[in-house]
C-alpha positions as CSV (number, residue, x, y, z in Angstrom):
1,X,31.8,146.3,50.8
2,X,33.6,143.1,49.8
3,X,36.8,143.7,52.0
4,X,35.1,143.8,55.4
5,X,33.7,140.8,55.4
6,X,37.3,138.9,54.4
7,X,38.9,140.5,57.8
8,X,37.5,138.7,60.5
9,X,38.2,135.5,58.6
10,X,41.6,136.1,58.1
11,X,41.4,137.3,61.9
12,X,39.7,133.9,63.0
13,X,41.2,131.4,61.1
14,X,45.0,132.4,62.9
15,X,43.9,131.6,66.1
16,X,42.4,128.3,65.0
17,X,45.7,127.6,63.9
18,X,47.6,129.1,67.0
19,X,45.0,127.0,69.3
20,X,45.8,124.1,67.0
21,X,49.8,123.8,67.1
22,X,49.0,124.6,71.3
23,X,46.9,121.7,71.5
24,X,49.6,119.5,69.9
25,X,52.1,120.4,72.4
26,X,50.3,119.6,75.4
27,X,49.2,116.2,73.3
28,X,53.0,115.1,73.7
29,X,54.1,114.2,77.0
30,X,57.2,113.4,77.8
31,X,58.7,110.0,78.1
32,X,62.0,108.1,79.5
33,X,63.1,104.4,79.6
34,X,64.6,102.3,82.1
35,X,68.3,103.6,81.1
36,X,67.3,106.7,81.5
37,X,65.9,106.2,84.7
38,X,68.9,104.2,85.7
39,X,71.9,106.8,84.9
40,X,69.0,109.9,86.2
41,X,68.7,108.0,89.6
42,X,72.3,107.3,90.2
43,X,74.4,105.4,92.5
44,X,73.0,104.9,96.2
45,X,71.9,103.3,99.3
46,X,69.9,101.4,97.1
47,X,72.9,99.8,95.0
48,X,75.5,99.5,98.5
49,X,72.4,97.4,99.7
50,X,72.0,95.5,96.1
51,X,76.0,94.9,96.3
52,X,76.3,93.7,99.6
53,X,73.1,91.0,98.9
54,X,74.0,90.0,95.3
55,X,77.6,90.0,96.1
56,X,77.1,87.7,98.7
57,X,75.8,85.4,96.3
58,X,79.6,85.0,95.3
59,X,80.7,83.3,99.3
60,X,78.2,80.7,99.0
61,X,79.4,80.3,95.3
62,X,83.3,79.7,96.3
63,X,82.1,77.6,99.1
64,X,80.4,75.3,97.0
65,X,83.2,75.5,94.6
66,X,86.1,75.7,96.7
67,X,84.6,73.3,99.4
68,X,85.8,70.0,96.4
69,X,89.5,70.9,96.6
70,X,89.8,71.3,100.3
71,X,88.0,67.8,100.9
72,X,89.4,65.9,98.0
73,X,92.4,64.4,100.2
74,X,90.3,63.0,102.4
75,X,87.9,61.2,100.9
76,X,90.5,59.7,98.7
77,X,92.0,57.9,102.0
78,X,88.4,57.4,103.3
79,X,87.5,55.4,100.3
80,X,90.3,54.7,98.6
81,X,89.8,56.1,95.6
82,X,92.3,56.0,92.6
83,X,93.4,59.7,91.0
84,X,90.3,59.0,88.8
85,X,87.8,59.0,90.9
86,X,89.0,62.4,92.7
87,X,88.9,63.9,89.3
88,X,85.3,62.5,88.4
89,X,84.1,64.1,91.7
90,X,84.8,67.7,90.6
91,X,84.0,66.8,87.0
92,X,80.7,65.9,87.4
93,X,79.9,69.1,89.7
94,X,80.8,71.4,86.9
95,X,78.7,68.9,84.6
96,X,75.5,69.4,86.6
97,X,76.7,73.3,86.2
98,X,77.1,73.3,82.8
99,X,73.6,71.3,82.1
100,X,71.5,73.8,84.3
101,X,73.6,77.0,83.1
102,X,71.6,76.3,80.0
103,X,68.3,75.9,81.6
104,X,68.6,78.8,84.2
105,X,69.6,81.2,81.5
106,X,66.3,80.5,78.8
107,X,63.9,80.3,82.7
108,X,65.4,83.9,83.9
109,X,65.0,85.5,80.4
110,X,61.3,84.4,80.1
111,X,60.4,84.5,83.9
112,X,62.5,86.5,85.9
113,X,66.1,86.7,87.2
114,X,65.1,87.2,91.1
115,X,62.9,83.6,91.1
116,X,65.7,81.3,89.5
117,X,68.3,82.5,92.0
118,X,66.0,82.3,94.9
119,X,65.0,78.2,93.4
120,X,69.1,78.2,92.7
121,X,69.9,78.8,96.4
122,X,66.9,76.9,97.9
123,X,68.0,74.1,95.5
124,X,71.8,74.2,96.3
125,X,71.2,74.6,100.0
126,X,69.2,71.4,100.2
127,X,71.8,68.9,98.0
128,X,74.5,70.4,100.1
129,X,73.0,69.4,103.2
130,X,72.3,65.9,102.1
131,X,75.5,65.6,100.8
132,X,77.3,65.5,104.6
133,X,74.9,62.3,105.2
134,X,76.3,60.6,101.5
135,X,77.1,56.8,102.6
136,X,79.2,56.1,99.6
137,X,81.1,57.6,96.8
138,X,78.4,57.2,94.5
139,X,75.8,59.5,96.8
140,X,78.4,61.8,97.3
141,X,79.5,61.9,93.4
142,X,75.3,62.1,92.8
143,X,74.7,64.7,95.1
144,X,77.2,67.0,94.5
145,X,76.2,67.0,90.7
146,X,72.7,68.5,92.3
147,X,74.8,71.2,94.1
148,X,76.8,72.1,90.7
149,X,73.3,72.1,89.1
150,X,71.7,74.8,91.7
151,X,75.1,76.8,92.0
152,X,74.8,77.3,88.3
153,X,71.7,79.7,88.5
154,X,73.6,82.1,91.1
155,X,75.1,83.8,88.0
156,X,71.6,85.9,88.0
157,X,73.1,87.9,91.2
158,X,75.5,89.3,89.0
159,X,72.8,89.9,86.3
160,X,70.6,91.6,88.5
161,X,73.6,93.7,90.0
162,X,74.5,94.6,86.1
163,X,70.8,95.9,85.1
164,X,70.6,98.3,88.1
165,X,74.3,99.8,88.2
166,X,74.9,103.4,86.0
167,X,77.2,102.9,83.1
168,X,80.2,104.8,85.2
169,X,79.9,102.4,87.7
170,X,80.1,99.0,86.4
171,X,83.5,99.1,85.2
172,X,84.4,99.7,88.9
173,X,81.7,97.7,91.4
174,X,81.5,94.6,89.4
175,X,85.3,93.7,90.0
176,X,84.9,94.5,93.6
177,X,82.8,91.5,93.7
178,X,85.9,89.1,93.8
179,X,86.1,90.2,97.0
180,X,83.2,88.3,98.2
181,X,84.4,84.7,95.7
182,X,88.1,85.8,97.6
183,X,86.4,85.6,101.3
184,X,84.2,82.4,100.4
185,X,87.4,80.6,99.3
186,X,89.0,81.5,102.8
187,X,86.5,80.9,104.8
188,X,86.0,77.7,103.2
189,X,90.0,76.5,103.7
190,X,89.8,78.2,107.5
191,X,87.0,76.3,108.3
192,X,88.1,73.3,106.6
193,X,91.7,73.6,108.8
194,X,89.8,73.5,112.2
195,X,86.8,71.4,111.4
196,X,88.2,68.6,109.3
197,X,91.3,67.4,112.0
198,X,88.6,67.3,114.9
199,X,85.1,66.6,114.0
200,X,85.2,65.1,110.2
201,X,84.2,66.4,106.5
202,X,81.0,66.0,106.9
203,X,80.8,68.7,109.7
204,X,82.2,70.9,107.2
205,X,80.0,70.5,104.3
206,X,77.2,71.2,107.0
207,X,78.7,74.0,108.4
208,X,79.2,75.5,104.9
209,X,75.3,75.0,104.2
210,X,74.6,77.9,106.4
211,X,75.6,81.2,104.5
212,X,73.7,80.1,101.8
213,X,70.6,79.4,103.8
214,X,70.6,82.8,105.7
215,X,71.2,84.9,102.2
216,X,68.2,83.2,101.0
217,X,66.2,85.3,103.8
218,X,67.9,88.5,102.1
219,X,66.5,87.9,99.1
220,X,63.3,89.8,99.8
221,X,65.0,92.7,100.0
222,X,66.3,92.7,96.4
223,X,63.3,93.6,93.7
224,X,63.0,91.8,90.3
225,X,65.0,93.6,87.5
226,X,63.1,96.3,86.1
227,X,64.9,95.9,82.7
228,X,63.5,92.1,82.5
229,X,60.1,93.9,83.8
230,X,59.8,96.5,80.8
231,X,60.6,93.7,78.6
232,X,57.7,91.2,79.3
233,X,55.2,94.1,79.2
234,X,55.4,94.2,83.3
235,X,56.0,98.0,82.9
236,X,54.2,99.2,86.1
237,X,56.2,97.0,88.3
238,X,59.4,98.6,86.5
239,X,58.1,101.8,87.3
240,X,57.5,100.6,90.9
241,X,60.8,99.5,91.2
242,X,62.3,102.1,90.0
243,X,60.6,104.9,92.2
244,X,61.5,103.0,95.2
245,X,65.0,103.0,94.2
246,X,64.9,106.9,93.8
247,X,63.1,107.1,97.3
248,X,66.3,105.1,98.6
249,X,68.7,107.2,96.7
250,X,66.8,110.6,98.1
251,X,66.8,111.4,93.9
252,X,64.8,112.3,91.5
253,X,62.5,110.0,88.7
254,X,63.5,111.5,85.0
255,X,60.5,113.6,84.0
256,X,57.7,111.6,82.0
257,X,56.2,108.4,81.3
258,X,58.4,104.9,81.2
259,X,58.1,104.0,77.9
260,X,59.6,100.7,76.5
261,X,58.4,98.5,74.1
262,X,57.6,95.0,74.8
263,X,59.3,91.9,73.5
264,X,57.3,88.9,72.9
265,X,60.4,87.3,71.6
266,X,62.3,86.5,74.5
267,X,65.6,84.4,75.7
268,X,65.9,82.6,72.2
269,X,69.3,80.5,71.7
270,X,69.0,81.3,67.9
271,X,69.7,85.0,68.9
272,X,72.7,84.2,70.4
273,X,73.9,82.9,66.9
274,X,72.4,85.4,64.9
275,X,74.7,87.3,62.6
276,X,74.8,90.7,64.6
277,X,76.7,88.4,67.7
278,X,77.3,85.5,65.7
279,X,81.4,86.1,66.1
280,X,81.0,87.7,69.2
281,X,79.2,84.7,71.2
282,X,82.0,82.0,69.6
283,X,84.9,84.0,70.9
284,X,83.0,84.7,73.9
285,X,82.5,80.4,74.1
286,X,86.4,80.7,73.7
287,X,87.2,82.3,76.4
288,X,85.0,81.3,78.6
289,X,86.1,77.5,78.3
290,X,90.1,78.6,78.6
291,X,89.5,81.2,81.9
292,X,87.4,78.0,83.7
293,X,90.1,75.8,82.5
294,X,92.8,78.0,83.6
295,X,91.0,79.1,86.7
296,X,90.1,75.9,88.3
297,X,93.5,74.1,86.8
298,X,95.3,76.5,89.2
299,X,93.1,75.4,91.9
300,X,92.9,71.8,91.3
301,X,97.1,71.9,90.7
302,X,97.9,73.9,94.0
303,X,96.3,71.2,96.2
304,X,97.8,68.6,94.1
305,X,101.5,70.1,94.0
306,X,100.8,70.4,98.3
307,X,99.8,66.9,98.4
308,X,102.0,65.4,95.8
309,X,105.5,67.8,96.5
310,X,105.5,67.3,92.2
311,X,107.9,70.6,91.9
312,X,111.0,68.8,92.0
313,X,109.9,65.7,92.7
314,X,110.6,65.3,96.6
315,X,108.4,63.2,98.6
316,X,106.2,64.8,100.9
317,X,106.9,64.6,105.0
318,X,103.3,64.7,105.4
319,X,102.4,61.2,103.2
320,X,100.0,59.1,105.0
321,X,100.3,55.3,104.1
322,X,97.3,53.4,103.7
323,X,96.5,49.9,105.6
324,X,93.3,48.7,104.2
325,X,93.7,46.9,100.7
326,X,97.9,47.1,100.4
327,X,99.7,44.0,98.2
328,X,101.9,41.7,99.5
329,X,104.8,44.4,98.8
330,X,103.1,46.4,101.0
331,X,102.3,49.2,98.6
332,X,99.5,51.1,98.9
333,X,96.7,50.8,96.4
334,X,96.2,54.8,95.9
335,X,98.0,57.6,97.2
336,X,96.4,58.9,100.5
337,X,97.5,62.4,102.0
338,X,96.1,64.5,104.4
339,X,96.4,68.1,104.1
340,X,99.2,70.0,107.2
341,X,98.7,73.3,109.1
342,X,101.3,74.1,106.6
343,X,99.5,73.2,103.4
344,X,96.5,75.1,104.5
345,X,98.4,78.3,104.8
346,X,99.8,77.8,101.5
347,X,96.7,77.5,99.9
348,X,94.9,81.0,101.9
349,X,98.4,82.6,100.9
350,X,97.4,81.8,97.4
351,X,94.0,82.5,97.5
352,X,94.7,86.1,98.8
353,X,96.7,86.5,95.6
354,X,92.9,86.8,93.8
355,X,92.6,90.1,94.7
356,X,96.4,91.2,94.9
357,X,95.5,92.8,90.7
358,X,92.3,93.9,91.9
359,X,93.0,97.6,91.7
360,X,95.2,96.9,88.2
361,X,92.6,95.2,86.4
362,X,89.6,97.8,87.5
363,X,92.2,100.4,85.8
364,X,92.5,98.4,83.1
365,X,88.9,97.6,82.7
366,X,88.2,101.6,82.9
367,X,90.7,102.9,80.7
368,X,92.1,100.5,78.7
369,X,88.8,98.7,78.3
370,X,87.0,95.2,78.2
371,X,89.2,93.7,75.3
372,X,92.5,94.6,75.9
373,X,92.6,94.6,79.4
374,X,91.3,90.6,79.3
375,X,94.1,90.0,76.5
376,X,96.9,91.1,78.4
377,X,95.9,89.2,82.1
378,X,95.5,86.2,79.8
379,X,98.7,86.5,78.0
380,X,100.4,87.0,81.6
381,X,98.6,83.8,82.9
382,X,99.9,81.5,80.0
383,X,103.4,83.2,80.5
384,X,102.8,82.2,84.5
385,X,102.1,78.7,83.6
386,X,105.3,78.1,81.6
387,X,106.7,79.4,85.3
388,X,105.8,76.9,87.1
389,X,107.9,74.5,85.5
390,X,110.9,75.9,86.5
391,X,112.2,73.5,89.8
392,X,112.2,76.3,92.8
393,X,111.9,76.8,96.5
394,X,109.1,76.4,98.8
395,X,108.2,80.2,98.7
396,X,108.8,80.1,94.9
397,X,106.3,77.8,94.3
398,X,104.0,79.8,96.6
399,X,104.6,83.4,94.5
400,X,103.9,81.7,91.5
401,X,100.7,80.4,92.3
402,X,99.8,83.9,93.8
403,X,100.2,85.5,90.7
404,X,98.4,83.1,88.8
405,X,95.3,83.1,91.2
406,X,95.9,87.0,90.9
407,X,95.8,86.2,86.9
408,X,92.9,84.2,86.2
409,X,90.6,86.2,89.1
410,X,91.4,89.2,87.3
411,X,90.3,87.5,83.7
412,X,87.1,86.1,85.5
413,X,86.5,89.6,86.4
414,X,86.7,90.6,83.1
415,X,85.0,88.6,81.2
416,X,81.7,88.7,83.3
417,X,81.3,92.2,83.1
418,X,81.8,91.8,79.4
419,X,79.5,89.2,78.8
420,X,76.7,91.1,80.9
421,X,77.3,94.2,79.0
422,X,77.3,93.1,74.8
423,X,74.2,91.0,75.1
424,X,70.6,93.1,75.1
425,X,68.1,92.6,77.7
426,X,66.1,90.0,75.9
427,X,68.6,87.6,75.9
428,X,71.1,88.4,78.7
429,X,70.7,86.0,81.3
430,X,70.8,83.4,78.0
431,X,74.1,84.9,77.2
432,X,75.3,84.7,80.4
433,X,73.8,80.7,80.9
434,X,75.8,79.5,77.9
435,X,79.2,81.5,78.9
436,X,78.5,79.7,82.0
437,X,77.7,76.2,80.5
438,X,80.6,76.1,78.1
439,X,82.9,77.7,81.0
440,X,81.7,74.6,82.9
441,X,83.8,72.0,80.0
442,X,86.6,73.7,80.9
443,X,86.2,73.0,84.4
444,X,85.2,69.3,83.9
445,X,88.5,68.8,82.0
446,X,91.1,70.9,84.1
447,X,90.6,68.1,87.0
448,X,92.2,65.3,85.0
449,X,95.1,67.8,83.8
450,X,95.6,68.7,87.4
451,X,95.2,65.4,89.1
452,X,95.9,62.6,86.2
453,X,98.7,64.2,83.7
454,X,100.7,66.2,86.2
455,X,100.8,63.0,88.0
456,X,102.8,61.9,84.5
457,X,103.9,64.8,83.4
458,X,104.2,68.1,84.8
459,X,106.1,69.9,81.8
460,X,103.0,68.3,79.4
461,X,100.2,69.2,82.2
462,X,101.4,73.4,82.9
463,X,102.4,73.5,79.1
464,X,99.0,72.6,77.5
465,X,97.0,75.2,80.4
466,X,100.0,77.7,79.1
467,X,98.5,76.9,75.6
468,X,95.0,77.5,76.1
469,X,95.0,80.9,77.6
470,X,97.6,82.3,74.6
471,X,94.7,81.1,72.2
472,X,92.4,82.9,74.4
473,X,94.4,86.0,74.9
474,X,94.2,86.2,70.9
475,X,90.5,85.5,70.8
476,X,90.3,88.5,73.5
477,X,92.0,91.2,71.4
478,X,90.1,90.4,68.3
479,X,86.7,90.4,70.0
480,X,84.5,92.9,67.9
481,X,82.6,94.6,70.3
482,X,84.3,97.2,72.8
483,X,81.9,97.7,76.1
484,X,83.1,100.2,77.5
485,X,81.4,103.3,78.6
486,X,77.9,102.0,76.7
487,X,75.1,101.8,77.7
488,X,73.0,98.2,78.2
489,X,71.1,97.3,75.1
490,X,67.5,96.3,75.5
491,X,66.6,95.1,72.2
492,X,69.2,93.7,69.6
């Protein structure tokens, strides 16, 4: 009598716990995150739309940019203005830059990449404009400070581009964006050829105005990152994002829900100092300062050796003398030259050489990696420098400043992708904003090396740009975080 009753317990109390552990299964769904959704979804319509838009983001850049060295000449005859005062103009350009840099980076980390470019372009578009109607040098110094300040926040194209491209496919699309800084910097010095001999600078600088206008229109068909999304707790818009993306791609979401966790602490510039990227962010600094300083030194000096002949010390056929304000000896106060048909081709000959190492340095990028790749373009640029000094032809002078602009375009290249991939989500775009902001002092500098010293020294001008990018080759090879092939961090 006492066993029967024990069976059906034993009986019952198995499938309580067989309906227990089932119960627990289907109580655990399955979940994904925003890198997961990322590398599931693949590369697209979606991203060949994102490149072409975000991409573009680079013409207007180099425009901007580029737009300083192409009418330098002639507003130094125009107001005769001392070597100085030509430098102080592209000075204070990359000073508004390095300023807002700053600002743009802490704004996009707390409120979105997609609204500071859009207030970067509108902003940039609209000093631009006004500047063409500056009545003196001081409105035009003033003014294009405001353009330097709304180019800076353009750097959140490349963001943007970064937070939505698979890991495979960074090392190779984000290089291939030079190509759109390479066709900015022609079109700027073709335009500048036609529009400067017949209807004046100020034509150009309005004419240059209108890619960045019409991109602004494109914008809309960009969506906020969803990385920044997840991270301010904006996770069904990330989802939203995300599946539209997939629709465009004809793929597949990852199974699940998105699942991230949401950072309240957010675009900090004590992070960037923190132990963990404490000696990653100085040698970042580093390198960042000696690329700009190498970069727009190159620039800067190509016009300047055109104008000046400073190679081996000939005078140029092309000199203008100026009337207004001469001494009794008949000497000009400031050195006035207008740029030939001849010195615009050398310039687009040497812009082209920008994307002559394009295929190289994507190699590089991809196989060697982020560090080494940078170190050894860098240490070839400082070698290229010491080149220049050496008293050569017409079509020397030219192949040595195509390698160079090959050089530094390919260590630009480098180091952006770098920068975008070490730093986590939360404090990216700040990453990115100080790079840029420090890159910026090197570019204020580089136009009194190119315009003042090589005007006394060439040997002491070439030699100390030779300098800087050795010390930042070093810094490169000794960086302590490879990149490659991993995957963007969202929390530190």
């Amino acid at each position: 009598m006492a066993t029967k009753p024990t069976e059906p317990v034993t009986i019952l109390s198995l499938r309580k716990l067989s309906l227990g552990n089932a119960e627990t299964q289907i109580k655990e769904p399955k979940t994904f995150t925003v890198e997961d959704a990322v590398e599931t979804i693949g590369f697209g319509r979606f991203h060949i739309a994102l490149f072409l838009i975000m991409g573009s983001t680079g013409v207007v850049e180099a425009m901007e940019i580029m737009l300083i060295a192409v009418v330098s000449p002639v507003i130094r005859c125009e107001w005769q203005l001392e070597n100085w005062q030509v430098a102080l103009v592209t000075t204070m350009v990359f000073f508004g830059y390095m300023v807002f840099s700053i600002l743009f980076g802490l704004l996009a980390d707390r409120y979105g990449r997609w609204k500071i470019l859009l207030i970067s372009f509108v902003w940039g578009a609209y000093f631009s404009l006004l500047t063409s109607f500056a009545p003196s040098y001081i409105w035009f110094v003033f003014l294009r400070t405001m353009v330097g300040c709304g180019v800076s926040g353009h750097s959140q194209g490349l963001i943007i581009k970064t937070e939505f491209l698979p890991a495979k496919y960074r090392g190779y699309m984000l290089p291939l964006s030079q190509v759109f800084w390479l066709s900015g910097s022609l079109l700027i010095i073709g335009l500048a050829s036609v529009i400067i001999p017949t209807i004046g600078w100020r034509w150009l600088i309005r004419v240059a105005s209108i890619p960045g206008i019409t991109l602004i229109m494109a914008f809309k068909f960009i969506p906020e990152s969803a990385r920044f999304n997840v991270s301010s707790g904006n996770t069904p818009a990330a989802l939203a994002t995300l599946e539209h993306i997939a629709k465009m791609n004809r793929a597949v979401m990852p199974e699940g829900k998105l699942v991230e966790p949401v950072l309240e602490k957010r675009g900090r510039f004590a992070d960037l100092l923190d132990a963990k990227y404490l000696r990653t962010t100085l040698q970042i600094w580093v390198i960042w300062l000696g690329i700009s300083f190498a970069y727009y030194g190159v620039i800067l000096a190509s016009a300047e050796l055109l104008e000046r002949d400073l190679v081996c010390g000939s005078k140029s056929d092309s000199e203008v003398v100026v009337n207004q304000g001469v001494s009794e000896e008949g000497q000009s106060p400031c050195h006035c030259h207008v740029f030939a048909s001849s010195d615009y081709r050398t310039m687009i000959i040497s812009t082209v050489g920008e994307i002559a190492l394009n295929p190289l340095n994507i190699l590089g990028i991809n196989f060697l990696g982020r560090r080494l790749s940078l170190s050894i373009t860098m240490g070839c640029t400082a070698l290229f420098f010491l080149l220049l000094n050496i008293c050569t032809s017409s079509a020397g002078l030219i192949g040595f400043l195509f390698v160079l602009r090959a050089l530094v375009a390919a260590n630009f290249n480098t180091i952006y992708i770098y920068t975008a991939e070490v730093y986590p989500t939360t404090m990216r775009a700040l990453g990115m904003g100080t790079s840029g902001s420090l890159c910026r002092i090197g570019a204020m500098v580089a136009p009194f090396i190119s315009q003042v010293l090589m005007s006394a020294s060439i040997l002491g001008s070439l030699c100390l740009f030779s300098s800087v990018c050795a010390i930042c080759a070093i810094s490169a090879f000794t960086l302590p975080i490879e990149t490659k092939g991993r995957a963007l961090q969202q929390i530190k």
